[in-house]
Structures are given as structure tokens and as C-alpha cells.
C-alpha positions, 0 to 999 in steps of 0.5 A, a space after each residue: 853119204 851120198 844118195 847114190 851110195 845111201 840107195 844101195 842098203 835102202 833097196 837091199 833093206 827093202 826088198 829083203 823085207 818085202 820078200 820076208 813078209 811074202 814068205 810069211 804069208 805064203 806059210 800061212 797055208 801050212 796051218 791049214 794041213 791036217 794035223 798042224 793044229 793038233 802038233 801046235 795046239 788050236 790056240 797056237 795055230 789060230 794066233 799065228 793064222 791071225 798073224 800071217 794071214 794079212 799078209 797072204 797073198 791068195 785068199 785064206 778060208 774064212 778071208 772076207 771075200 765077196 762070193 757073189 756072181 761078180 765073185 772073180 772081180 772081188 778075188 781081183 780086188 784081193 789080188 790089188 789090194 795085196 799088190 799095192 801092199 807089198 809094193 807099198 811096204 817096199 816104197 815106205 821102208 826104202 824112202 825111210 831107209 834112204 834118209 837114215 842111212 844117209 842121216 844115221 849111218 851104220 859106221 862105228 860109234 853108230 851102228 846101234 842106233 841106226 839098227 835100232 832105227 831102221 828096225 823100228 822103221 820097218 814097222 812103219 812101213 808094213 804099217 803104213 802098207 797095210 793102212 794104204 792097200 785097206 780100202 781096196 780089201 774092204 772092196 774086196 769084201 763087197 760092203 766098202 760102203 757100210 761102216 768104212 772107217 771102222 772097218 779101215 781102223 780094224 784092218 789097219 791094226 792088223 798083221 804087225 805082230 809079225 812085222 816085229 821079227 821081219 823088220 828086225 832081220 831086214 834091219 841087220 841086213 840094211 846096216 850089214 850092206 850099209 857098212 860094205 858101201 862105207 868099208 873104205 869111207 871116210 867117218 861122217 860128220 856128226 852134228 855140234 848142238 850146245 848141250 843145253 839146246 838139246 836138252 830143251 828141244 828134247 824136254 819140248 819134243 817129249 811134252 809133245 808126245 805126252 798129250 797123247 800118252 798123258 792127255 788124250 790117252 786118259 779114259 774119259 778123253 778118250 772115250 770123248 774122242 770115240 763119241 765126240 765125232 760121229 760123222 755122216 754118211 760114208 765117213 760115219 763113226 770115225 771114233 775106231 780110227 781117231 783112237 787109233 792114231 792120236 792115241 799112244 795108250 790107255 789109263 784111268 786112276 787106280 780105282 780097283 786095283 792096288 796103287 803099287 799094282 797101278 804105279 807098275 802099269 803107268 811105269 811103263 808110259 814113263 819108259 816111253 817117254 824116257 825112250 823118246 827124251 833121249 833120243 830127242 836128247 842124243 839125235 841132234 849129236 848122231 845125225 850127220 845133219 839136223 834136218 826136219 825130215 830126218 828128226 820126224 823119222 827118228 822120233 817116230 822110230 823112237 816112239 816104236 822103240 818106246 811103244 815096244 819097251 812098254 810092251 816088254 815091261 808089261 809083259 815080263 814084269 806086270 803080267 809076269 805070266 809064262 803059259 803058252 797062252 800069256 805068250 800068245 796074248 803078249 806076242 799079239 800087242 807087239 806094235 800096237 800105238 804105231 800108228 799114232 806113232 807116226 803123227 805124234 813123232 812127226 810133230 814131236 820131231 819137227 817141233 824139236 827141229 825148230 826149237 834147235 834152230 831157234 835156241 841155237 840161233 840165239 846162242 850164237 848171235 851174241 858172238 859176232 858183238 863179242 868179235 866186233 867189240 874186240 875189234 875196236 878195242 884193237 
């Protein structure tokens, strides 16, 4: 699929999204009306303030915004900062729709995995948007300079909730306007990678995202990585921000709890991987070409994916909880790990790319001697 053709859904995904979460952040003022808390409940309405106000655009009361008697530069610094995030939200969805649609496009026998992909994809981007636009919101506040980093790790883990939903709606439209550009086209090609290739570029892609699962997300290692580096100055206290994006989870052993309870909670870090292993496993066949940039996206899209399964498989069978408030707290970690996501699946998905071409060019260079040594038998 051509780029000219591939813009088209990309700009339509885009802008969909983006107008998705200004909507959203515009009907956070509706939870300030008199009698909102008392029809939804206080806890209702104070989680789905939490989850709309990042992306509100006017400054919401309680927002931290300088008042001071520069107080119409900081609410101008507000102003900035919510202009770069939704142009940034816009950029990042339609760069990596661009390549999906054109890599995995919506056509039959692909429509689902390209949903899937863009879906998670669109998490991305309002992650992404929301990491780019927090230095100018910490200015906002008037105390850029005090604890930086902690402050950008706090506000960049925040608004994903909702993205979950949004991201979903502009993905269905994405791959709706994407099979209207390919009604009278032509199939795409799908990749030819030998089984085995892509079973070791799967099992080598999967070892990579399980250092972070694994590994690193082990409590003594993680709480090395909070305490280990400690940075000076304006760069002080980085740990927040290292957990954040090398971290894929959290355990510990199954000290305290019961085995079977402890082998229910790790159950889902296998999910995880197993998500990721076949996606690493099937891409090499659904892509219309192997490329490093196309199977870093996907492979951040399926850790997302992954992070997601896990987040549902807690829920639904290890908490099992079905009050309005367990609801709440398990629609709060929707689209946590998302941002180690997208590290871990860039190397992940790279690394999988050149493990294909290595093993593959291996496979094939035994051929040409077979031909040659027909040759001169005839």
C-alpha cells in the first residue's frame, strides 16, 4: 500500500482520536455541577475527574497551576502545554498508523490484527503526548525546579485510563476508512519467513522482554533501580522515572500468601509473554515486509496488548471483586507498564528483525552450492 493511500486512515485515525480525547476532557466540567457527585457517587466521580482531567483543556479547580502575580503566564503555560498534547497525540497515532496500515493492512485475513495493533497503538500516542507536553505543565506550576523527574514520572502515568476506550473507537475507524481506501485493491503480499526462523526470532524477542518482567521487575532489583541512582541537581531522584520505563511489572516470592494464590498472580506475567511470543511468531507472516521499524511498533503494540490481558486476568480471576469500587480501582490500572512498553518492544522487535535476517540469510546460503553443484553434474 502506497504512502499516498496509507495517509488517508492514518489522518482520519488521528484526528478522530485526538477530537475523542478533547471531548473527553471538555465533559470533565460536567463533574463539577451540583448534584453530579450525589447522582454517581463521590468515589465514581472523583476516579473519572482523575481520569478526564489530564486531558482538559481549561484548568480544572484543584489543577496545580501557579497563582502568583505572573499567574496569567503560568495559565498560558497551561495553555501550551495542552496544545502540544493533543498536536503531539495527533502526530504519534498518525506516524504509527502510517506504518501499520501500510505494513498490516486491514484487508481480509488481517483485519483483526491490524485492530488490535492500532488500538494498542493509540495508547502509545496519548502516552507518548502526555510524557512530551509534562515539562511545560510542571512549569505551569511554578516549581519546574524542585524534584523534576518525579514530578515528570507522576504526570506521565497519568490520563491512560481513559485512552483504553478512545484508542479502541479510533482504531475501528482507522481500519473502517482503511478498507474503503482497499475495496477495489489488489491483496497485499505477506511475508515468507521459514517456520523455524521465526520461532527463534520469537523465542530471542520474547527473552528480551522478560528481563524486564522477569529480571528487573523483581523487588530487590527494582528497589535497586529506585535507590541506585540518585542524580544531582535538577536531574535528582530519577528512580520514579527508571521504574517507569524499564519496569514491565512487579513480584516478589510467595512469602505471605498461599502458593496456588501467588502462582494465580505470576499466571498472568506468562500471559504477557505468551502474547508477545505469538505476535513475534506470526508478524514475520502478516507483514507485507520485515522491516525494523514496522516490528518495533508491533512488538510495542503487543506488549500493550499483553500488559492488557494480564490487567484483565487479575481483575476478572485473581481479585474476582465485582463492587463499584473494585471496578473503579481495576479500571484505574488499565494501560499501566506502557511506557516500558515502548523501550522494551523497540528492542524486543529489533532484535527479532535481526535475528530473522541472520538465520534466514543462513538458511539460504546453502541454495546457490546446491544449484551450482547440479550445474556441473549436467
Amino acid at each position: 500500500m502506497e504512502y499516498r493511500h496509507a495517509a488517508i486512515p492514518a489522518v482520519a485515525g488521528g484526528l478522530m482520536l485526538t477530537l475523542l480525547l478533547w471531548w473527553a476532557g471538555a465533559s470533565a466540567d460536567a463533574l463539577d455541577l451540583d448534584g453530579a457527585a450525589g447522582a454517581l457517587g463521590i468515589e465514581t466521580a472523583n476516579a473519572l475527574r482523575s481520569w478526564l482531567n489530564p486531558w482538559a483543556y481549561d484548568p480544572q479547580p484543584g489543577a496545580s497551576v501557579a497563582v502568583t502575580a505572573d499567574g496569567a503566564s503560568y495559565v498560558a503555560l497551561h495553555d501550551t502545554a495542552m496544545q502540544i498534547r493533543f498536536v503531539a497525540v495527533f502526530l504519534f497515532y498518525a506516524a504509527g498508523a502510517l506504518l501499520l496500515v501500510r505494513r498490516l493492512p486491514a484487508e481480509r485475513g488481517r483485519a483483526w490484527q491490524a485492530l488490535l495493533a492500532l488500538w494498542a497503538w493509540g495508547v502509545v500516542a496519548g502516552t507518548l503526548a502526555v510524557t512530551v507536553s509534562a515539562p511545560w505543565m510542571i512549569a505551569s506550576g511554578g516549581r519546574g525546579s524542585y524534584r523534576f523527574l518525579p514530578q515528570l514520572a507522576a504526570l506521565a502515568s497519568t490520563g491512560r485510563t481513559v485512552l483504553v476506550p478512545l484508542a479502541l473507537a479510533a482504531s475501528v475507524w482507522t481500519v473502517f476508512v482503511t478498507r474503503l481506501a482497499l475495496k477495489n485493491a489488489e491483496p497485499q503480499p505477506r511475508g515468507n519467513v521459514p517456520a523455524r526462523t521465526a520461532v527463534v526470532a520469537a523465542t530471542i524477542g520474547t527473552a528480551v522482554v522478560a528481563v524486564s518482567v522477569v529480571v528487573l521487575s523483581y523487588q530487590a532489583n527494582a528497589a535497586r533501580i529506585q535507590t541506585t541512582f540518585t542524580g544531582g541537581g535538577f536531574l535528582s531522584e530519577p528512580g520514579d522515572l527508571l521504574r517507569q520505563w524499564l519496569l514491565l511489572g512487579a513480584w516478589s516470592g510467595p512469602s505471605g500468601v498461599g502458593l496456588w494464590d501467588w502462582l494465580l498472580v505470576r499466571f498472568g506475567d506468562v500471559l504477557l509473554l505468551a502474547v508477545v511470543w505469538c505476535a513475534l511468531r506470526w508478524l514475520p507472516g502478516m507483514l507485507t515486509r520485515v522491516s525494523v521499524p514496522a516490528m518495533a511498533v508491533c512488538t510495542v503494540c503487543a506488549i500493550v496488548l499483553g500488559s492488557l490481558v494480564r490487567h484483565l486476568w487479575r481483575v476478572m480471576v485473581v481479585d474476582g471483586g465485582t463492587t463499584s469500587w473494585h471496578l473503579l480501582q481495576a479500571a484505574s490500572g488499565l494501560g499501566d507498564g506502557t511506557s516500558a512498553a515502548v523501550l522494551w518492544g523497540t528492542l524486543a522487535g529489533v532484535t527479532a528483525t535481526v535475528v530473522l535476517r541472520v538465520t534466514g540469510r543462513g538458511a539460504e546460503e546453502p541454495a546457490p552450492a546446491a544449484t551450482d553443484g547440479a550445474g556441473s553434474g549436467g
